[in-house]
C-alpha positions in Angstrom: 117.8 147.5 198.9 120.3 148.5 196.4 123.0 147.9 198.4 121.8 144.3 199.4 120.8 143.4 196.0 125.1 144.3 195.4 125.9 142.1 198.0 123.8 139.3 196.5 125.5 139.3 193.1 128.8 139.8 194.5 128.4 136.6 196.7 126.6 134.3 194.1 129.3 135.2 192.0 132.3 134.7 194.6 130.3 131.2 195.1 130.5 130.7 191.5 134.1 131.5 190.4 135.2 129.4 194.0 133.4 126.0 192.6 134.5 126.8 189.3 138.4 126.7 190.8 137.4 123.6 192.8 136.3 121.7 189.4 139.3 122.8 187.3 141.5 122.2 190.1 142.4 118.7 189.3 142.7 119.2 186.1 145.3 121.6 186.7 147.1 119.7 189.3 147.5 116.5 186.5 148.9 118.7 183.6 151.5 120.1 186.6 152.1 117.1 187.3 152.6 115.3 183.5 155.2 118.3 182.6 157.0 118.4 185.8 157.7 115.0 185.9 158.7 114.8 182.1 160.8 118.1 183.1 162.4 115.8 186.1 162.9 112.2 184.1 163.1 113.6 180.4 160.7 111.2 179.9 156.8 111.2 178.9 154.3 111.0 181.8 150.6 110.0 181.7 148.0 110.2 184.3 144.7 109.0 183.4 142.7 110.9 186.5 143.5 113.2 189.7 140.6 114.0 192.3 141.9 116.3 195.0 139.5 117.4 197.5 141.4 120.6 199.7 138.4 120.1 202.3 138.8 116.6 202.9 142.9 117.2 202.1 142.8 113.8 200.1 144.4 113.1 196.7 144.0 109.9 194.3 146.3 109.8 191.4 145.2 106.9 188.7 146.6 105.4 185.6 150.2 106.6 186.0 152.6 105.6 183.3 155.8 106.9 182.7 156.8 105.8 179.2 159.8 106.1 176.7 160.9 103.2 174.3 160.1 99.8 175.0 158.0 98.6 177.9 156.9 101.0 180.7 159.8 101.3 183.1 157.3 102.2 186.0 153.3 102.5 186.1 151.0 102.0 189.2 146.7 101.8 189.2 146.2 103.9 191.7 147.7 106.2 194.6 145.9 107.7 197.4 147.3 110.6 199.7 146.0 112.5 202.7 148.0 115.9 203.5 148.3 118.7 205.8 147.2 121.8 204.1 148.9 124.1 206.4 152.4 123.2 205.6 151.9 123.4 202.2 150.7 126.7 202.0 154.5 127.4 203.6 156.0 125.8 200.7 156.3 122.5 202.4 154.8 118.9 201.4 153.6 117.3 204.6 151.9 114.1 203.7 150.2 112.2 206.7 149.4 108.9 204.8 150.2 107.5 201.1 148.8 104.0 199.7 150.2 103.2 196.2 148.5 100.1 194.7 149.4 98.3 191.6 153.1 99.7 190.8 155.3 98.0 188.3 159.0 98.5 188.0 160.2 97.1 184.7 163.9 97.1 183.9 164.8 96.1 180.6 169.0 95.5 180.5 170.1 96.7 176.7 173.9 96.0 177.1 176.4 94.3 179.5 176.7 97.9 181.9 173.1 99.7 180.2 169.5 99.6 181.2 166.5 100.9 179.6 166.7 103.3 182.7 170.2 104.1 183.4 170.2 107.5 181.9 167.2 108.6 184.1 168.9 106.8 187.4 172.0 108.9 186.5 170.1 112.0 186.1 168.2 111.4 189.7 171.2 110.2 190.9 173.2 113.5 190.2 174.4 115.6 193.3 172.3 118.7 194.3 173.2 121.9 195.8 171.7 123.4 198.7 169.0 121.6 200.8 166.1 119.5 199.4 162.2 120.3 199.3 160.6 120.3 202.7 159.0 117.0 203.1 157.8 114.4 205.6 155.6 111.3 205.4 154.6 110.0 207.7 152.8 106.8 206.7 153.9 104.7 203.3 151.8 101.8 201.9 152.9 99.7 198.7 150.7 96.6 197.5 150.6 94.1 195.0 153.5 95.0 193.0 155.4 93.6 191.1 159.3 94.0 189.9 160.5 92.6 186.1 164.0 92.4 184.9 164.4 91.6 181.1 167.8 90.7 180.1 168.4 91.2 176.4 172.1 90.6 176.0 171.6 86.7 177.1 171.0 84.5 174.4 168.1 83.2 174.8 167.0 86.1 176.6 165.8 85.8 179.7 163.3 87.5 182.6 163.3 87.6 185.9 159.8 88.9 188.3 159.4 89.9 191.7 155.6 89.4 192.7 153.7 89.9 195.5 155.9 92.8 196.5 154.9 95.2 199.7 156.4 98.2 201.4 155.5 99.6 204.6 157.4 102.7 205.7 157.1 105.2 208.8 158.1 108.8 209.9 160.7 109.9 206.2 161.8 113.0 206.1 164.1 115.0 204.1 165.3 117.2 207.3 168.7 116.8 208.1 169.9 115.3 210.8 166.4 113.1 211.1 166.8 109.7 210.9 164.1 108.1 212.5 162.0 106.4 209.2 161.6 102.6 209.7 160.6 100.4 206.1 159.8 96.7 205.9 159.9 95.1 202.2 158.9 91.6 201.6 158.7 89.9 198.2 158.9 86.5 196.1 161.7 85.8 194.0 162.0 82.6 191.6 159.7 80.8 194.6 162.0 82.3 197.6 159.9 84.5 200.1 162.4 87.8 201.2 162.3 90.0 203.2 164.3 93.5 203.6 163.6 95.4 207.2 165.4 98.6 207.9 165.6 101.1 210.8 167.4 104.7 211.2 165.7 105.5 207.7 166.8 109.3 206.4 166.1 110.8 203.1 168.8 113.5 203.4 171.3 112.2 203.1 169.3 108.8 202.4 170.9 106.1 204.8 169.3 103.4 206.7 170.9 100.1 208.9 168.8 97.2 207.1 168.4 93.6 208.1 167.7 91.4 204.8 166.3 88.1 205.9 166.4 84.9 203.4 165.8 81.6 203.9 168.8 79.9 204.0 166.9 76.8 202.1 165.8 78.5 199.3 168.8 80.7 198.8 170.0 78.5 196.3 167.1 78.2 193.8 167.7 82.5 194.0 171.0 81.9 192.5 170.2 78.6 190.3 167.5 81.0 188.3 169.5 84.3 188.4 172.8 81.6 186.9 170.4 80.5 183.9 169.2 83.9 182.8 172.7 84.8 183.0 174.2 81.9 181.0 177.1 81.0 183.8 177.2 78.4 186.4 175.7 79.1 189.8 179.1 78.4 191.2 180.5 81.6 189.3 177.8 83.6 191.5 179.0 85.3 194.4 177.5 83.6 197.5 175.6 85.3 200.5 177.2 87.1 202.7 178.1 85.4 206.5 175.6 85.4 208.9 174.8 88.9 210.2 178.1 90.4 208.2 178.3 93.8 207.8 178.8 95.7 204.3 180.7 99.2 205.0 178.9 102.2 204.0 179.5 105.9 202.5 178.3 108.9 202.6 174.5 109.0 201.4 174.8 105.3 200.9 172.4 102.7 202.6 174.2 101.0 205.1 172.9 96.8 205.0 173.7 94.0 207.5 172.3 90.9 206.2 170.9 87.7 208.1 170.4 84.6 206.7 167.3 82.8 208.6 166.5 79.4 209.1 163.2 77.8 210.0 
């Protein structure tokens, strides 16, 4: 009886401490989060709520915003992730599908070669030794988001917003050698519909052959509102690219063959 009685109390309180991890877990996990990223961008990082559930292996991130001076360079409402658990307890991030709703990307340009982010693209820019984190995704989701660019060094000054912007993208990994991803962008620009497709997709070293595809009718109102932010004539803008002409490529670059389409 003594014995069982033991093995009561040990279990209730196995139970106990378990469900106790569970409910801090998320907690835990955003605070991670906040200072690693801060640690990666040198920049502030807020995130309003995580819920991770290890037995359904589903995450939802909400109310990101990574701040700094000025506007937000780059906030979202709400990301939704379902992983593999067995690869990550190897040390590996194996993520089978992400959905990211709500992002906004806003670059702010401070001076005629500076933008509000050009210290943090340098700093994730910089080469690294050795070979990156383990990680594959194999489903990618972006919707309703939306891209501004705010030139300050215009007089008057002058912005620029990408709306209605998607991203669908298959099979990334950071493997080497693996270059099987595939990625399909589309977004409006100043009334122009675009579209960016690309194939051969590799995240180590990142490279991709990509098909941009504009409407060769509304090419010009691109440039026309791109020449009045920028205060020179649309002329002085460098044209398109020929039909299906290649632009060469280097090493870790992304490799693009654009296509102008007509209806």
């Amino acid at each position: 009886m003594l014995r069982a009685r033991r093995w009561i109390i040990f279990g209730a309180a196995l139970v106990a401490l378990i469900s106790l991890t569970l409910a801090a877990l998320p907690m835990i996990v955003r605070e991670w989060a906040e200072r690693h990223i801060e640690a990666v961008t040198g920049r502030p990082a807020r995130i309003v709520n995580i819920d991770l559930n290890l037995f359904t292996r589903r995450l939802r991130l909400e109310g990101f915003r990574l701040g700094g001076n000025g506007p937000a360079p780059a906030r979202f409402d709400r990301l939704d992730g379902r992983f593999r658990l067995w690869p990550l307890l190897k040390g590996q991030l194996a993520l089978e599908e992400v959905i990211l709703v709500g992002p906004t990307i806003h670059l702010v340009r401070v001076g005629p070669s500076e933008l509000n982010v050009s210290a943090l693209i340098a700093l994730l820019a910089a080469p690294r030794q050795g070979e990156p984190f383990p990680f594959t995704l194999d489903h990618f989701v972006l919707d309703a988001g939306r891209i501004i660019f705010e030139d300050r060094v215009v007089s008057p000054a002058a912005t620029w917003e990408a709306i209605d912007v998607s991203l669908e993208a298959r099979d990334l990994t950071t493997a080497t050698g693996s270059a099987g991803g595939t990625a399909a962008l589309r977004f409006a620009l100043g009334g122009a519909p675009v579209e960016i497709t690309a194939d051969q997709l590799g995240l180590h070293p990142s490279h991709a052959r990509a098909l941009e595809e504009l409407r060769r009718r509304r090419i010009e109102v691109v440039r026309q509102r791109l020449a009045e932010g920028a205060g020179v004539e649309p002329d002085r803008l460098q044209a398109p690219p020929p039909a299906d002409a290649p632009i060469p490529d280097g090493p870790g670059q992304v490799q693009f063959a654009l296509r102008a389409r007509e209806n």
